[in-house]
C-alpha positions as CSV (number, residue, x, y, z in Angstrom):
1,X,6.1,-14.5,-29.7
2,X,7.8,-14.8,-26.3
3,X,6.7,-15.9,-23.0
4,X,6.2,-12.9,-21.3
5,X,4.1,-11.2,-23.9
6,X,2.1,-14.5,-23.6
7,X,1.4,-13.8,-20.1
8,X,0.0,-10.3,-20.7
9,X,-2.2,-11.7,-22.8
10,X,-3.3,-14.3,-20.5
11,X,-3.6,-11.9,-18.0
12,X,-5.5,-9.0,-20.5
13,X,-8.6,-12.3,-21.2
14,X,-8.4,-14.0,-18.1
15,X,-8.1,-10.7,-16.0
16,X,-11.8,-11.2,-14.3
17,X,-11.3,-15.3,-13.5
18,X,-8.2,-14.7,-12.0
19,X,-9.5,-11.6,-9.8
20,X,-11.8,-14.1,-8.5
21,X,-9.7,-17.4,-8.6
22,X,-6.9,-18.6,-6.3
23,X,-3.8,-18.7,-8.8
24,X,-2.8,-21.9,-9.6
25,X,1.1,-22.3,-8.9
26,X,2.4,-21.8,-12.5
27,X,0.5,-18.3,-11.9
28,X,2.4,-17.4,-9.0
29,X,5.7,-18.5,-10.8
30,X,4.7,-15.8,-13.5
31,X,3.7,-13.6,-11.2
32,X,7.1,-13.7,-9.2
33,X,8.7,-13.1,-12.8
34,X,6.9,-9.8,-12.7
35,X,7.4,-8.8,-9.4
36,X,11.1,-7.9,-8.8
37,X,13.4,-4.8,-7.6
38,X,16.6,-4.1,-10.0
39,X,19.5,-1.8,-8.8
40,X,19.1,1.5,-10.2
41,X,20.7,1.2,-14.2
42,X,22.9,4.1,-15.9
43,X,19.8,4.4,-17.9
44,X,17.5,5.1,-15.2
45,X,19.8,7.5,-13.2
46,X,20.1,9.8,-16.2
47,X,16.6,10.0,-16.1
48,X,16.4,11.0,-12.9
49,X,19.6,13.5,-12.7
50,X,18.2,16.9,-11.5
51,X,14.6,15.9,-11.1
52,X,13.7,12.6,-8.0
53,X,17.6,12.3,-7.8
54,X,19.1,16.7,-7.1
55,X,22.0,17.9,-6.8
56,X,21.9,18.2,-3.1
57,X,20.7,14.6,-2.9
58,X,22.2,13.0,0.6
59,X,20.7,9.4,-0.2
60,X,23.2,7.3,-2.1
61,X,22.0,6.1,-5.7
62,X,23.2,2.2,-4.1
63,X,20.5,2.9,-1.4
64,X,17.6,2.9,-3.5
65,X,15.8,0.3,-5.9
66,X,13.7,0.5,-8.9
67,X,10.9,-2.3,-8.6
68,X,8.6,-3.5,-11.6
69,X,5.0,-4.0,-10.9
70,X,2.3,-4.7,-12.2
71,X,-1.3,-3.2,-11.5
72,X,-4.8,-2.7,-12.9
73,X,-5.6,0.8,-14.0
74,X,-9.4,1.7,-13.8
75,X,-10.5,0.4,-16.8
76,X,-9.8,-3.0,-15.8
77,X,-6.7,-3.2,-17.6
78,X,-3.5,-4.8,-16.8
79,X,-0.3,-2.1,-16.8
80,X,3.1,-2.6,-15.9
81,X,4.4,0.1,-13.2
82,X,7.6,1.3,-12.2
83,X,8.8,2.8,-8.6
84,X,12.0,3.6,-7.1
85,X,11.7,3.4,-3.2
86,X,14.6,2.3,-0.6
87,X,16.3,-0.6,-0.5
88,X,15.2,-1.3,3.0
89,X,11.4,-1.3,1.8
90,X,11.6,-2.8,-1.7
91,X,10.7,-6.5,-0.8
92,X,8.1,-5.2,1.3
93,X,6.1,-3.0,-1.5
94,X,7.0,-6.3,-3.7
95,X,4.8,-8.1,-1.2
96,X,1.7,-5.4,-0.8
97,X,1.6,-4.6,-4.4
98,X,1.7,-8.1,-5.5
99,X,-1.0,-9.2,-3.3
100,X,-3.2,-5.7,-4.6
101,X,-2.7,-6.6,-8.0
102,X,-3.7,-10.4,-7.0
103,X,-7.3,-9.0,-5.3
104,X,-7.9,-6.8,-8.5
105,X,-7.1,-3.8,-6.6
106,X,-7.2,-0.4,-9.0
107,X,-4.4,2.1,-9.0
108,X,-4.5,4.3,-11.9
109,X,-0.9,5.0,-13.0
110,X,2.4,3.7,-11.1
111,X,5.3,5.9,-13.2
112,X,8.4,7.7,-12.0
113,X,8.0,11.6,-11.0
114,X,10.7,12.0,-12.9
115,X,8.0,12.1,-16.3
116,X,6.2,14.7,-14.1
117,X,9.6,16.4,-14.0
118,X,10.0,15.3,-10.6
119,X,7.0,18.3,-9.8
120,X,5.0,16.7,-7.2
121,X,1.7,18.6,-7.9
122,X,1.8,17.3,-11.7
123,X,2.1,13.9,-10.7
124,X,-0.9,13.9,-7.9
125,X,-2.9,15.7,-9.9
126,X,-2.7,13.4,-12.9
127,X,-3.2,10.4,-9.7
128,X,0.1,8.7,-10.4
129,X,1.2,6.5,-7.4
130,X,4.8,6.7,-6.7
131,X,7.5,6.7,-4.0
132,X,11.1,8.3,-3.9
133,X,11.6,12.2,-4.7
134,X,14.4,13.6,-3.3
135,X,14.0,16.6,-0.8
136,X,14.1,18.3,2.5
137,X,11.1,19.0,4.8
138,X,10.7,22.6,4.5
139,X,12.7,24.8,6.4
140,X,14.8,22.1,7.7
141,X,17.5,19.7,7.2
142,X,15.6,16.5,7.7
143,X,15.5,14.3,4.9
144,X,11.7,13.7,4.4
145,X,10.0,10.1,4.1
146,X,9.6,10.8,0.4
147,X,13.3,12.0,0.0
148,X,14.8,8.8,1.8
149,X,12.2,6.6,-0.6
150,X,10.2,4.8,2.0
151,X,6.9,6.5,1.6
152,X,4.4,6.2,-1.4
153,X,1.4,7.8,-2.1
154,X,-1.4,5.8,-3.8
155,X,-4.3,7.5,-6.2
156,X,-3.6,11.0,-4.6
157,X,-6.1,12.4,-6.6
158,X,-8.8,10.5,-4.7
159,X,-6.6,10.5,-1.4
160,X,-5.4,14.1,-0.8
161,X,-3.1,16.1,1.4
162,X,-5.5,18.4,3.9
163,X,-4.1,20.8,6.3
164,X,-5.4,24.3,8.0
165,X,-2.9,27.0,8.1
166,X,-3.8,29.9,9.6
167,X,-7.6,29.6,8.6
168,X,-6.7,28.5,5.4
169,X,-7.6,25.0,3.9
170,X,-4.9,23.5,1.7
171,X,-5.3,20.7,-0.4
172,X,-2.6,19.0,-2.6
173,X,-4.0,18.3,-5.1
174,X,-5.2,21.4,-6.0
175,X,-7.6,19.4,-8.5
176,X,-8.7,17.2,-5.5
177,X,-11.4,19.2,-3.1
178,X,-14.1,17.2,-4.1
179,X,-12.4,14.3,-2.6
180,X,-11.6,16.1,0.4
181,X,-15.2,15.5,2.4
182,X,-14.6,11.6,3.1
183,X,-18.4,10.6,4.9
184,X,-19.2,10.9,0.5
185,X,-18.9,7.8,-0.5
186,X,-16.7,7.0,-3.8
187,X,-14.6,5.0,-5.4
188,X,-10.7,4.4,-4.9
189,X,-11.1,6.1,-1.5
190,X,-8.5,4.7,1.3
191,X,-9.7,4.1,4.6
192,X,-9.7,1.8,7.7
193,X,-11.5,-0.8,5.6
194,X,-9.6,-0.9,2.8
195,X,-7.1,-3.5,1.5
196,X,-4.8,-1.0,0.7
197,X,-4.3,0.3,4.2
198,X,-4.4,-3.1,5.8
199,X,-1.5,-4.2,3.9
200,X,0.9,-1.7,3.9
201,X,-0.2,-0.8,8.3
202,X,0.5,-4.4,8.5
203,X,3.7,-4.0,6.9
204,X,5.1,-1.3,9.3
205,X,3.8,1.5,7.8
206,X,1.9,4.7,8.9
207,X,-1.2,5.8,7.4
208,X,-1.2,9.9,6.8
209,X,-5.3,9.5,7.2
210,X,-4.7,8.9,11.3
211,X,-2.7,12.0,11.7
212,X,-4.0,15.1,13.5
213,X,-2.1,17.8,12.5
214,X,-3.0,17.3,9.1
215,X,-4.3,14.2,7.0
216,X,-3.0,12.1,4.3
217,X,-5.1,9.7,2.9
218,X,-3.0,9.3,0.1
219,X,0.6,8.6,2.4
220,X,1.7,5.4,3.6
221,X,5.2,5.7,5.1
222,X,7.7,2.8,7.0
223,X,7.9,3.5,10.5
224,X,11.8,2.7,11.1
């Protein structure tokens, strides 16, 4: 039985104590051993080929990062995540999703669009977090946020994508309108108050929920 599989189960009995505990410095040395960014293997880039990573893709493979994370999904449950963001951001998610996974913070499912076949209305709609997906914003030739890897959405489902077009209200995702009305109050709903948003603002990041023109609540991305 190894170390790490120790750990988890330290973590999996201990999972309450610790949410409520300073960690001890041993913890933080196993923490740090789950924490970490790893260039992006063989392995990884065949699963991504044609789905996150397209043909057309302008952002060099060398450019972006696969980090491993940990979280707690909402049945109180440790999980292990997995996001590929840019290398210019990947310390700095290290750091915000370490220190939400050290406050107990929920988030459902952290997996690579690429098991959603890189569709991004499969992934939000089954509240998967995540961060790179290679594409263009539409009708232009502007790499978008997502495309260079330095946004990430967290619990869309709970946190969607609202905009008005031509009278019409559109919500991604399309599962999501009951979320939509934020004065209801309920739970993994991101606003000014919440840890999630203080983090990653204080980070450099911009919250999609200040924006006019549309909103965001589930969209942090790295102002550059």
């Amino acid at each position: 039985m190894n170390a790490r599989f120790l750990f988890f189960i330290f973590l999996f009995f201990t999972g309450s104590f610790c949410m409520a505990q300073k960690y001890t410095l041993s913890q933080e040395e196993q923490l740090e051993s789950e924490f970490y960014e790893m260039q992006i293997s063989d392995e990884l880039f065949d699963r991504m080929k044609g789905k996150s990573f397209k043909e057309n893709c302008t952002v060099p493979r060398e450019d972006l990062r696969c980090l491993h994370l940990l979280h707690w999904n909402f049945a109180g449950e440790v999980c292990e995540g997995e996001l590929v963001c840019n290398k210019k951001i990947a310390q700095k998610l290290i750091y915000i999703f370490k220190e939400l996974y050290k406050a107990g913070y929920q988030i459902e499912k952290i997996r690579l669009v690429d098991e959603y076949d890189a569709d991004d209305e499969r992934s939000m709609a089954d509240n998967n977090s995540s961060c790179f997906n290679f594409r263009f914003i539409s009708h232009t030739t502007t790499v978008s946020k997502h495309g260079a890897g330095v946004a990430v959405d967290i619990n869309p489902l709970y946190n969607p994508y609202v905009k008005t077009v031509n009278g019409r209200q559109n919500i991604e995702p399309a599962n999501s309108a009951e979320y939509v009305d934020r004065k209801k109050d309920f739970e993994h709903k991101i606003t000014h108050d919440d840890l999630c948003y203080k983090l990653f603002t204080q980070a450099g990041f911009e919250w999609g929920g200040d924006w006019t023109s549309c909103k965001d609540w589930q969209h942090f991305e790295y102002l550059e």
